[in-house]
N, C-alpha and C positions, 0 to 999 in steps of 0.2 A: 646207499639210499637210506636204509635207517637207522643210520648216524646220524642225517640230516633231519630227518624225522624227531627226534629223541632230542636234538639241541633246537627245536623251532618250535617244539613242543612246550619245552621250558624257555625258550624268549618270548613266547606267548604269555605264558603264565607269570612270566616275571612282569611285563607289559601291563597284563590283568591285576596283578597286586599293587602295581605303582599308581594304577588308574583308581583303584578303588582305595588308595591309601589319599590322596589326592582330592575326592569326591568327599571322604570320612573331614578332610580339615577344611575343607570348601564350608559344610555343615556344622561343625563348631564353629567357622567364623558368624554365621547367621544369628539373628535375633532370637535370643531364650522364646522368644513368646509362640514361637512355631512347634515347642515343644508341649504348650496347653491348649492349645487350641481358644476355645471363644472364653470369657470369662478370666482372661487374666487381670484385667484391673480392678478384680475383686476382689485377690488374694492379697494376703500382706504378706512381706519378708520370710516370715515364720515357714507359710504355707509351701514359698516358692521353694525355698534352699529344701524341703524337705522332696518337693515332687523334685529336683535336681541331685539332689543325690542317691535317690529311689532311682535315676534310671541313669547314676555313674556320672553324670559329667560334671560331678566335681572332685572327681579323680586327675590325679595328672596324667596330662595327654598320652604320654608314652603308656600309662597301665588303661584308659578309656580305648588306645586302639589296639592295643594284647587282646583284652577281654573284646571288641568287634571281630576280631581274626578267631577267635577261640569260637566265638557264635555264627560267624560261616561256616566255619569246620563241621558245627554242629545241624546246619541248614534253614538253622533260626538269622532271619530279616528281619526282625522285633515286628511291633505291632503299632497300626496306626494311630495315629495322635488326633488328626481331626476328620478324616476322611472317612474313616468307619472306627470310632475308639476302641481300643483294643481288641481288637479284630487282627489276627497275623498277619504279616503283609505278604508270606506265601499263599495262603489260601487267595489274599485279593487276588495276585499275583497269577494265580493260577485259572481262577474264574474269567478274568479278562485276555488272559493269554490265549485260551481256545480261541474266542471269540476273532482276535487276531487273525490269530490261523488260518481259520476256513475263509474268511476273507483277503488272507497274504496269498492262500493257495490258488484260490480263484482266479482272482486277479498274476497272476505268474504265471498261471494257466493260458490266461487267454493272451497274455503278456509275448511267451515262447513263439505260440501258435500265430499271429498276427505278425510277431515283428520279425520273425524267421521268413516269416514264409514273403514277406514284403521287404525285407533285404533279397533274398533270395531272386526276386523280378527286377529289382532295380539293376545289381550285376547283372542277369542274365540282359537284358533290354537298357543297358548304359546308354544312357545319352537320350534314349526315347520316353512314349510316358511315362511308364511303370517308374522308371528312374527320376524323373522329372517332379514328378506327382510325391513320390518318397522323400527326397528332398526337402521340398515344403514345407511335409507333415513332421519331417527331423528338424527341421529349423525354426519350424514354429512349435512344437511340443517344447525345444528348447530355453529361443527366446524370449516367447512371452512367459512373465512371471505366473508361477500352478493356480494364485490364488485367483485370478481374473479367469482365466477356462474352468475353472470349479467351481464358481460365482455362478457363470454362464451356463454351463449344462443342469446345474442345480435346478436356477431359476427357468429356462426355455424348453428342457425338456420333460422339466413336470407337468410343465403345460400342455406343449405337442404330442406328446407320448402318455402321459395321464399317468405319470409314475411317483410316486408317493415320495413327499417335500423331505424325510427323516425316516429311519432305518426303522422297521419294526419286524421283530423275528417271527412275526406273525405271517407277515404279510411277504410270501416270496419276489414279489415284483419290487419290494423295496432296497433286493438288495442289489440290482442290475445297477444304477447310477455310480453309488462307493464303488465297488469292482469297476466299472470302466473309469472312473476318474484315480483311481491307484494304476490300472495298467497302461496309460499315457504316455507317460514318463518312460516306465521300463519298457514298453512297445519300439518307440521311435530311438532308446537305445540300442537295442538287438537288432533293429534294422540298420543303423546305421552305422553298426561294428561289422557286422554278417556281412553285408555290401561290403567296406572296405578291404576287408580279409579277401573275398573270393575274390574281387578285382584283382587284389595282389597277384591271389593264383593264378587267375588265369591266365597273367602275362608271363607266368614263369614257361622256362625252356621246356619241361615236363610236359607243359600242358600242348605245345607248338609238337613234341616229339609224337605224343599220342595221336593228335589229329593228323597225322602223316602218316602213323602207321594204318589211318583209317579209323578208329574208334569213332565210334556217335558222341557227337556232343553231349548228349544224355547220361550217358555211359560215365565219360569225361566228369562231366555233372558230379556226380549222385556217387561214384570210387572213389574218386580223387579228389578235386577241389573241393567240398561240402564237407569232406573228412579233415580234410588239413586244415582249412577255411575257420571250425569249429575248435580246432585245440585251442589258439588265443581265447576264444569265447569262456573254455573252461573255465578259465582261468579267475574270471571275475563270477563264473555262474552260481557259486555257493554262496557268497557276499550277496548277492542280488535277492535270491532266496531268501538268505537269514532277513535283510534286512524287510524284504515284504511281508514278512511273515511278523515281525514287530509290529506293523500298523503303519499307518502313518497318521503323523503328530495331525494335522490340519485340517486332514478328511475323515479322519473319525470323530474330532468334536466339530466339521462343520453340519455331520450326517446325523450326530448323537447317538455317535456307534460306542457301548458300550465297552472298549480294548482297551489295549495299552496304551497308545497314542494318546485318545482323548482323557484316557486318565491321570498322565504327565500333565497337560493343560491343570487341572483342577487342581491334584496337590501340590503344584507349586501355590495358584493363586491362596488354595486355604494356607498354607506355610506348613505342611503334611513335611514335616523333614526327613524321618524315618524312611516313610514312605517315598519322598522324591530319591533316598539315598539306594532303597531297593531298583528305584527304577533305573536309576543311572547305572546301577551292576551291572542292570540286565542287557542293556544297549550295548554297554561299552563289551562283556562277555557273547553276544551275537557279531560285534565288530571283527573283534578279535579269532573268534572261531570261522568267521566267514573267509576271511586274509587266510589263515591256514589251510583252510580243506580246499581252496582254489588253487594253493601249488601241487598238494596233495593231486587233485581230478585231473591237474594238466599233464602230470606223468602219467598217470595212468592210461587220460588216451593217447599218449605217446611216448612207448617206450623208449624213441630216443634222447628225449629229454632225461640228463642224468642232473639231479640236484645236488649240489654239496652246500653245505656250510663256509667254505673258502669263498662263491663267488655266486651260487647260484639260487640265496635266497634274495629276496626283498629286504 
């Protein structure tokens, strides 16, 4: 087992250096002008080559990405170009990351709680409402596109419910709408994974052996099925976390939620390249860690799952 650990470790990391080696030439190939921000057609020849070689990139490629690998090593993300000028982009990075957080948490929170507990009726009650009613809300949280139900709750329920149009951290009733329109999506997932798992179980020979020896269906419930039911769930549950906990790109500049999300939006439009190149780290380094620590939690709650490097990674 930590063998496997030790070689998924480093195909992670090797994954994460190709990604951000990738991102580094995506960003050289972009227009110099995202490296001045407003004011470049004011500069002549002279001015430009001098702020372009003040910040390397007329180094040849191979010594511009040494000296970027040398500057993560070092935990310098350089500093932003048009978004906050010279301002580190860890610091940005970290100011908007909280902000994140407590709304990735929330939203996961309520996320677990709802879409657990509404798989959880729909298997027990197959075929009747609870399952019926579940359904719908998995098929429609689905197919219709985020940005039309986010439009919608936005606009109907500021009105019906008297709930403030944009996020103010003042104001704690502003932040009920973002949190329910982040946990939507990940709800009608977890119910719809949670259902299919226990259905599984329940038709297994185990569960027919128990109810013969007499057990309570409850019993049945709540030992068995809901335990084995949940290892697949593991599996993805770390990735779900990381990535709620990033933000999301849509609902935090449709709410003017100060994170990471809304913040991707802006420094692309201002052409922030530094800064777009920190954020694309950080995504692509949450991606990557989330895939990992979900094979990791799925051994753990079961110990019979033995992972090898031979057959039993991803």
């Amino acid at each position: 087992m930590m063998k496997y650990y030790v070689t998924r470790l480093f195909r992670s990391f090797l994954t994460l250096m190709i990604v951000i080696t990738i991102v580094f030439l995506l960003m050289r190939m972009m227009p110099i002008e995202g490296y001045f921000g407003s004011g470049f057609d004011k500069l002549d020849a002279g001015q430009i080559e001098a702020k372009l070689k003040n910040l390397g990139l007329l180094d040849p490629l191979p010594v511009q990405l040494k000296n970027f690998y040398i500057s993560l090593l070092k935990g310098d993300l350089g500093q932003s170009i048009t978004y906050r000028p010279k301002v580190d982009n860890t610091k940005i990075l970290g100011d908007k990351l909280i902000t994140s957080l407590r709304f990735g948490v929330a939203s996961l929170t309520l996320s677990l709680i709802v879409g657990l507990s509404l798989g959880i009726l729909m298997a027990r009650h197959k075929g009747k409402f609870w399952d019926k009613f579940g359904t719908c809300y998995v098929v429609g949280a689905n197919a219709v596109p985020a940005v039309i139900y986010y439009l919608l709750i936005q606009v109907f329920f500021t009105d019906i419910f008297k709930l403030p149009l944009l996020f103010d951290k003042s104001v704690p009733k502003s932040w009920i709408l973002p949190i329910l329109c982040l946990s939507l999506v990940t709800t009608a997932y977890y119910a719809m994974w949670i259902r299919r798992y226990m259905v599984d179980e329940l038709n297994k020979d185990y569960v027919r052996l128990a109810r013969a020896k007499g057990l309570k269906s409850k019993e049945i419930m709540i030992r068995h099925v809901m335990r084995n039911a949940f290892v697949p769930m593991a599996q993805y549950l770390p990735a779900s976390i990381l990535y709620t906990v990033a933000g999301s790109i849509y609902v935090e500049s449709l709410f003017s939620i100060p994170g990471t999300g809304g913040l991707l939006v802006t420094v692309i439009q201002r052409q922030d390249n530094t800064l777009v190149q920190a954020l694309v780290l950080l995504y692509s380094s949450i991606g990557i860690v989330g895939l990992m620590l979900g094979d990791i939690l799925m051994s753990a709650f079961d110990p019979r799952i033995k992972l090898s490097h031979e057959g039993g990674s991803r």
